[in-house]
Backbone bond lengths (Angstrom), bond angles and torsions (degrees), N, CA, C in turn:
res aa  C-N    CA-C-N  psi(-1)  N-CA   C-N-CA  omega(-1)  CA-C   N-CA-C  phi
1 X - - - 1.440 - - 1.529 107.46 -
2 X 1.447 118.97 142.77 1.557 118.97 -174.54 1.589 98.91 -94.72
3 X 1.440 90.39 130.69 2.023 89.46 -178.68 1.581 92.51 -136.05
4 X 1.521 115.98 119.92 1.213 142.42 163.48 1.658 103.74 -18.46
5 X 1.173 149.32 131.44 1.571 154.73 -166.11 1.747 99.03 -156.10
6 X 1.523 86.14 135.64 1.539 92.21 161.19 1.580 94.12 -142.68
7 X 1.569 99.95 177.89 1.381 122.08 170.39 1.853 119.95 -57.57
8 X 1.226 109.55 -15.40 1.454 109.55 -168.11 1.771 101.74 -118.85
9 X 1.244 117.64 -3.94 1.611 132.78 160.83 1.155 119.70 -150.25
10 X 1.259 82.36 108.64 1.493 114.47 175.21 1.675 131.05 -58.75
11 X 0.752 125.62 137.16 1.875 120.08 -169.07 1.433 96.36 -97.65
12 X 1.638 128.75 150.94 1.285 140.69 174.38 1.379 113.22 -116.90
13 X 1.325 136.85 109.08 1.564 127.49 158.59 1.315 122.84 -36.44
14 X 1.535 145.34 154.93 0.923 131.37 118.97 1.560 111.29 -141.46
15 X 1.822 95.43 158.44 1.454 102.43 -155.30 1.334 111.65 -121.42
16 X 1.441 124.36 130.49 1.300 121.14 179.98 1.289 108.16 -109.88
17 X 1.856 115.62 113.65 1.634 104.88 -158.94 1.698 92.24 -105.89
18 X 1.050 104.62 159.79 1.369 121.06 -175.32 1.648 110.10 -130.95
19 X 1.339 132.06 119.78 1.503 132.37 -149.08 1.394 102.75 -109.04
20 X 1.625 117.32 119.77 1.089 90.01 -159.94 1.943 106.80 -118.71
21 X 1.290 100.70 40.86 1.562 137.79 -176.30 1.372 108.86 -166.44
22 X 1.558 130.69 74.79 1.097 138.55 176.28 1.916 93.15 -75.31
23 X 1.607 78.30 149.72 2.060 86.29 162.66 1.339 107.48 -102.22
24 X 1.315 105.25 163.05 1.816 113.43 173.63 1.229 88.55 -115.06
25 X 1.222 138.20 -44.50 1.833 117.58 -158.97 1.467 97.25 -65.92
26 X 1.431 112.99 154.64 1.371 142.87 175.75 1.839 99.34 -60.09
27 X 1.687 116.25 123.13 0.888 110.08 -173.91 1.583 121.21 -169.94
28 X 0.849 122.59 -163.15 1.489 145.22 134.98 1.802 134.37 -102.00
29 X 1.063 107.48 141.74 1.813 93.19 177.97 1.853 90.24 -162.24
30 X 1.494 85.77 162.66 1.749 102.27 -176.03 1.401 119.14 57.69
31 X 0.974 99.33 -166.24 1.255 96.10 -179.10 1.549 114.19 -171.16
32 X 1.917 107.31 122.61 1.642 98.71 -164.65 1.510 128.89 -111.12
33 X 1.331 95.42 120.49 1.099 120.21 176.20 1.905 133.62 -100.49
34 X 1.020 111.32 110.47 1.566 138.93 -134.56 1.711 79.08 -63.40
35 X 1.354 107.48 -71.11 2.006 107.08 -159.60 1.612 106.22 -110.09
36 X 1.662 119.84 -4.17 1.245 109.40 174.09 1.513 116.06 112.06
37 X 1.563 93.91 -19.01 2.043 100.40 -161.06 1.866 81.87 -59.60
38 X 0.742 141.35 -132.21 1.690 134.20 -166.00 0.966 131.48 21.15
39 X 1.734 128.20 -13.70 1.457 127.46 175.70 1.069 120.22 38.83
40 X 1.593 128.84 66.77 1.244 140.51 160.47 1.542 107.10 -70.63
41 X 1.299 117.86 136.21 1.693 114.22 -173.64 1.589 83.57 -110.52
42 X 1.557 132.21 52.09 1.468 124.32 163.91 1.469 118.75 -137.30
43 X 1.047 139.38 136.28 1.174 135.86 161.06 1.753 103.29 77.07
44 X 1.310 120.45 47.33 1.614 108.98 -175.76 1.528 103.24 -97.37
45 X 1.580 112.76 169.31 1.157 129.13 -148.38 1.260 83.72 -117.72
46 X 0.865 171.33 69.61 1.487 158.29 19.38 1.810 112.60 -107.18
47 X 1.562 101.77 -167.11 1.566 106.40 -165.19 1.302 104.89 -84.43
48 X 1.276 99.91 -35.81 2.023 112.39 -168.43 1.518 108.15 -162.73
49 X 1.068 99.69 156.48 1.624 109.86 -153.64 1.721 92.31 -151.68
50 X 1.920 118.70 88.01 1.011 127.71 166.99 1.852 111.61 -128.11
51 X 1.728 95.11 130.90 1.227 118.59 -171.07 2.362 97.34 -82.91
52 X 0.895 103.44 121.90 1.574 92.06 174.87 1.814 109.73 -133.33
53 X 1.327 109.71 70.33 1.572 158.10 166.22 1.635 82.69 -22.82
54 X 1.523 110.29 132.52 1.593 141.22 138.63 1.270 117.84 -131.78
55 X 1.308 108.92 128.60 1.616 127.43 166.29 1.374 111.52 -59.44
56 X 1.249 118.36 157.48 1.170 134.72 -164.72 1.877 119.32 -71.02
57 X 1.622 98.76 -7.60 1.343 123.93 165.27 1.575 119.96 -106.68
58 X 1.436 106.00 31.69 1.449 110.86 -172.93 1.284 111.98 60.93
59 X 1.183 154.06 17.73 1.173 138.96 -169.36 1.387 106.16 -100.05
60 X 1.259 112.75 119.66 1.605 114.11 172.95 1.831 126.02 -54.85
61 X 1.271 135.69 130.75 1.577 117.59 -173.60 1.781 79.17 -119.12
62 X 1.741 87.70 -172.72 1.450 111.96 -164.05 1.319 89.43 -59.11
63 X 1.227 120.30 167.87 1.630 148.87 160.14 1.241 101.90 -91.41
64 X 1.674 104.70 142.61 0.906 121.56 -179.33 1.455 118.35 -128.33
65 X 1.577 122.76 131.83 1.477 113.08 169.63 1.221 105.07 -113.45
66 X 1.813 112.89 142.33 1.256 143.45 164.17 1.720 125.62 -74.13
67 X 1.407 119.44 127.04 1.322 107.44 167.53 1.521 114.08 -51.85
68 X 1.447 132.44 155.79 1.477 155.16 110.68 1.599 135.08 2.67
69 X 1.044 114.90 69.26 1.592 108.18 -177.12 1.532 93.71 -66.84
70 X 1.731 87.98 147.71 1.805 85.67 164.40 1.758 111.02 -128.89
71 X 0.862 138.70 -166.49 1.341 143.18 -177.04 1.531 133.60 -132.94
72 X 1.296 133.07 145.18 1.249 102.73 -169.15 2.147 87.64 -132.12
73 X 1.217 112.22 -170.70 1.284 128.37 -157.42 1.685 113.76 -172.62
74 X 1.706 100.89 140.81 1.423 112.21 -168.66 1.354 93.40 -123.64
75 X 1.536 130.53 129.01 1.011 129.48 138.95 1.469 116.40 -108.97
76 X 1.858 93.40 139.29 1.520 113.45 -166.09 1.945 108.93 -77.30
77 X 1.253 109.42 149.39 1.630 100.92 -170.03 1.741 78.90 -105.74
78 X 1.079 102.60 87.06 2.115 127.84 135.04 1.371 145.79 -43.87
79 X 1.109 142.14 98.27 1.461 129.67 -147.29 1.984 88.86 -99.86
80 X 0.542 147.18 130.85 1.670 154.60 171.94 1.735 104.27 -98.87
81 X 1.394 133.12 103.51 0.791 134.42 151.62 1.727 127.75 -49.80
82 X 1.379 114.76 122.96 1.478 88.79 -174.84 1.464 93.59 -98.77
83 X 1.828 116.83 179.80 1.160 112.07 -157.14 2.027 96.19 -99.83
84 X 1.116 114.84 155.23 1.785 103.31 -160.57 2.176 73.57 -86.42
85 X 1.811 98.88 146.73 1.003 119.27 174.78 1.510 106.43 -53.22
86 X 1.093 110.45 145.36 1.956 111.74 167.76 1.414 92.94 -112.57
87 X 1.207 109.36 155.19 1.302 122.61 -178.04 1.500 105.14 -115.12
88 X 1.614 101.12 142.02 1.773 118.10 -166.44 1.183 98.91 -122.07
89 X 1.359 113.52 107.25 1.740 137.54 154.51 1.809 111.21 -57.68
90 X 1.332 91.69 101.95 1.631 96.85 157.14 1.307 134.54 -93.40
91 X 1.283 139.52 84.43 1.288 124.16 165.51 1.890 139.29 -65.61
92 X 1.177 84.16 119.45 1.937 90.40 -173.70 1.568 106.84 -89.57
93 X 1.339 123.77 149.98 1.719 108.25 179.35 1.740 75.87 -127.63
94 X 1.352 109.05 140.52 1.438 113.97 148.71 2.058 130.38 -92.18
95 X 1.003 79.27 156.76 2.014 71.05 -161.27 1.467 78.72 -127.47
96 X 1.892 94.01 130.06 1.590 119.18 172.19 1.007 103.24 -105.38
């Protein structure tokens, strides 16, 4: 989305990541990195991240590309009880 920016307000990302190979084993994974300077090639919050800047007189300026934040994630090792089966009595009556 294009949102109006100047030098004296600043614009903020935010990212809603969606995993699209979650782990189940109990763990750690990725690894997070706030603005990208580290170049983690795992878990990034999008593919590419280019700023393409007009002045306030339409004038197009250089393009700019942004490093890669990436993200990281804990899954907890959980024991899930399952519930013990109950057993369901059916009675049938036959009619003569």
């Amino acid at each position: 989305m294009n949102v109006p920016v100047t030098q004296f307000d600043p614009v903020q990302l935010i990212y809603t990541v969606i995993l699209t190979n979650p782990q189940e084993q109990a763990g750690e994974y990725g690894y997070y990195d706030e603005d990208g300077h580290l170049n983690k090639d795992n878990l990034k919050t999008n593919i590419r991240a280019t700023l393409h800047p007009v002045d306030s007189n339409g004038n197009a300026l250089e393009i700019e590309d942004f490093l890669n934040p990436t993200v990281s994630y804990s899954v907890q090792n959980t024991k899930i009880q399952e519930n013990p089966k109950q057993e369901t009595k059916i009675q049938t009556a036959k009619k003569v």
